[in-house]
C-alpha positions in Angstrom: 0.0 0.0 0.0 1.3 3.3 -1.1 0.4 7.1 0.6 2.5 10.6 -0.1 1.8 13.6 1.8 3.2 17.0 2.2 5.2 17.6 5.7 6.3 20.9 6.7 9.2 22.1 9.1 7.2 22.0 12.2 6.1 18.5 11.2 10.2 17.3 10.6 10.4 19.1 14.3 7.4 17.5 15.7 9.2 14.0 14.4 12.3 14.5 16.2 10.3 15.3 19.4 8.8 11.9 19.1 11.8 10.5 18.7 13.5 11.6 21.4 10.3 10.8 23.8 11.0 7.3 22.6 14.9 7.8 24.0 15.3 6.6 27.9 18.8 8.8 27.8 16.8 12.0 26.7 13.8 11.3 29.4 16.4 10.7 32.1 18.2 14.0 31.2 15.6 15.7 31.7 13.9 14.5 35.1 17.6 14.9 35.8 17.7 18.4 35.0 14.0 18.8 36.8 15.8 17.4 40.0 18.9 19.4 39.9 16.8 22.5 39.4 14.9 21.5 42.3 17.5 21.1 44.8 18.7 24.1 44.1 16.0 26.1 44.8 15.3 24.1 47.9 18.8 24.2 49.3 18.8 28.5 48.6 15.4 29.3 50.5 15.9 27.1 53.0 19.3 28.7 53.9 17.3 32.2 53.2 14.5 31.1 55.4 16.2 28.9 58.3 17.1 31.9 60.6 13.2 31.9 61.0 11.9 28.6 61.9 13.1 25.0 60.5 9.2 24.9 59.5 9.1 27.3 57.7 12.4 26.6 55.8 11.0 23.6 54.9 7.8 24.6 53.9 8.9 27.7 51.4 12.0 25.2 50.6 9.4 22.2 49.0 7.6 24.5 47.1 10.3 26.3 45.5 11.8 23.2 44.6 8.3 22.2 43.4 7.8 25.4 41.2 11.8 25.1 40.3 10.9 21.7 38.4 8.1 22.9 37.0 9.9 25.7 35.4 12.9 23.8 34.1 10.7 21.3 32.3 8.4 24.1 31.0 11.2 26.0 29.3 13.0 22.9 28.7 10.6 21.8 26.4 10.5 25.2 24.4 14.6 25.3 24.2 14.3 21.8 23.1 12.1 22.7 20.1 14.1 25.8 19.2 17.4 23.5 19.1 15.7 20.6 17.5 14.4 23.5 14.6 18.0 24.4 14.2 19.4 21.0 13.4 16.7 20.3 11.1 17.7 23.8 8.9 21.4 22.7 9.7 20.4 19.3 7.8 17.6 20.5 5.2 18.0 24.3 5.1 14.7 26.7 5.4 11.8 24.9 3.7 8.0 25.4 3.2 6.8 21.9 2.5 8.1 18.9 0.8 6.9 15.5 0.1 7.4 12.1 1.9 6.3 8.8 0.5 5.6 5.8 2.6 5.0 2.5 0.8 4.2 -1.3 2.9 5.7 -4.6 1.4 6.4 -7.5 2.9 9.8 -6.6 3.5 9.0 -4.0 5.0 8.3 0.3 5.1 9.6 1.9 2.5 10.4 5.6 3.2 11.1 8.0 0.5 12.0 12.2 1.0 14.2 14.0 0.0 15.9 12.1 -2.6 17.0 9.7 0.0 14.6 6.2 0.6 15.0 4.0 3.5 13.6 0.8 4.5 13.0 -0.3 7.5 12.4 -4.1 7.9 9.7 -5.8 9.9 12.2 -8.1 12.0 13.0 -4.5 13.2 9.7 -3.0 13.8 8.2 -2.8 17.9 4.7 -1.6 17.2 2.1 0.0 15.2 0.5 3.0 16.9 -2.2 5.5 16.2 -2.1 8.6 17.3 -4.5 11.3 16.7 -2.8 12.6 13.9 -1.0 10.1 12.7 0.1 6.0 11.9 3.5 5.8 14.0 5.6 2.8 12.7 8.1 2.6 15.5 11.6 1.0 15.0 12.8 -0.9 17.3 16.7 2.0 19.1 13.8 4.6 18.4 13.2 5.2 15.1 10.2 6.2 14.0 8.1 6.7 10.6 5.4 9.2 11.2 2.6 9.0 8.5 0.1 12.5 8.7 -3.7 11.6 8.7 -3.6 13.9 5.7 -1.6 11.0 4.0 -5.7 9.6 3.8 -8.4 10.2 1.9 -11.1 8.9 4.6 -10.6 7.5 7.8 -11.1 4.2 6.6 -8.4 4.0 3.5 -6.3 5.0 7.0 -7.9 2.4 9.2 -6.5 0.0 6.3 -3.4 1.0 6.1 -2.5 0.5 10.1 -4.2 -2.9 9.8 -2.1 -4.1 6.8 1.0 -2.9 8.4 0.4 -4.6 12.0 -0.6 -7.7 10.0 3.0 -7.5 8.5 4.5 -6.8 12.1 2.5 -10.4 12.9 3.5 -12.0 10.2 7.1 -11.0 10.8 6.7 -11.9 14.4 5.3 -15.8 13.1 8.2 -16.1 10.7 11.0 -15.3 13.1 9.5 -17.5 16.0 9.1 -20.6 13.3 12.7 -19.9 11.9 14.1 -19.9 16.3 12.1 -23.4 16.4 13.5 -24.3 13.6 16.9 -23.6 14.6 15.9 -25.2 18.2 14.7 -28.1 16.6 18.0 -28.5 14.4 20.2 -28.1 16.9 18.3 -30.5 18.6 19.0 -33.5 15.7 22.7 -32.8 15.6 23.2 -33.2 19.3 21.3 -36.6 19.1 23.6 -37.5 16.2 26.7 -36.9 18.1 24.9 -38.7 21.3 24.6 -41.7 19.2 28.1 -41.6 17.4 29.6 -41.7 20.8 27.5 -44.9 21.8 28.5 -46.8 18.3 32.2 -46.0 19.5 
């Protein structure tokens, strides 16, 4: 099955975003950061408040920790965009819109911008996930193929689509597990082949 759309630059942002929620090293960085910036803020009022009362100290230190956190993952999230926008200029230069074609085989998704097609096989493929607006084929170290609603002409030419792709995922899924028995079961025959070489002798 074969879909094109237009993307824009927000969308080629809005894809790396996803990406990177997909990254455990990007998501601990950040509740990192969120900590950090929390103990801060604690440790500074409650030195500013101590000379007061300890309750006190404690009380103004939680919430500015609290409200610390909440700022560094606030403005995180809007520096992350604004450096994620640069790279993709760095990369692609300005750009209005541009096509991407997505095509399912067998083999697996065919991905095609930018004069560039990849392919990424079903053996590699974790899941099948719709979001609302979008089919997310996620590769299994994070990579992701992101195909807009506006890929469709109908909900249900969409609805198609995700099902013929998770039915390749199953089938892929079926093939390997038959090929590990397989392999089981060979290994299997040559160990009772050496078992009964060593009784002739």
């Amino acid at each position: 099955m074969y879909v094109k759309f237009e993307y824009t630059e927000d969308d080629a942002v809005n894809t790396l975003e996803r990406f990177l929620e997909r990254s455990k090293t990007a998501r601990a960085a950040r509740v990192k950061g969120a900590l950090y910036s929390a103990l801060i803020a604690g440790v500074v009022v409650f030195l500013l408040y101590v000379g007061r009362s300890y309750t006190a100290a404690g009380v103004a230190a939680v919430f500015a920790g609290a409200l610390a956190a909440v700022i560094h993952l606030v403005s995180f999230e809007g520096s992350r965009r604004k450096r994620l926008r640069k790279l993709v200029r760095e990369h692609h230069g300005r750009f209005d819109r541009r096509v991407c074609e997505v095509e399912l085989t067998p083999v697996g998704v065919l991905v095609r911008q930018d004069n560039v097609q990849s392919t990424y096989e079903w053996e590699g493929v974790e899941e099948v996930a719709e979001t609302p607006d979008s089919v997310d084929i996620r590769a299994r170290g994070g990579g992701v193929v992101v195909v807009r609603a506006r890929a469709f002409e109908n909900e249900a030419e969409r609805r198609r689509f995700r099902e013929l792709a998770e039915g390749y995922l199953e089938l892929s899924r079926t093939g390997s597990a038959a090929r590990a028995l397989g392999a089981e079961g060979g290994q299997s025959s040559l160990k009772g082949q050496e078992g009964e070489g060593g009784l002739e002798h």
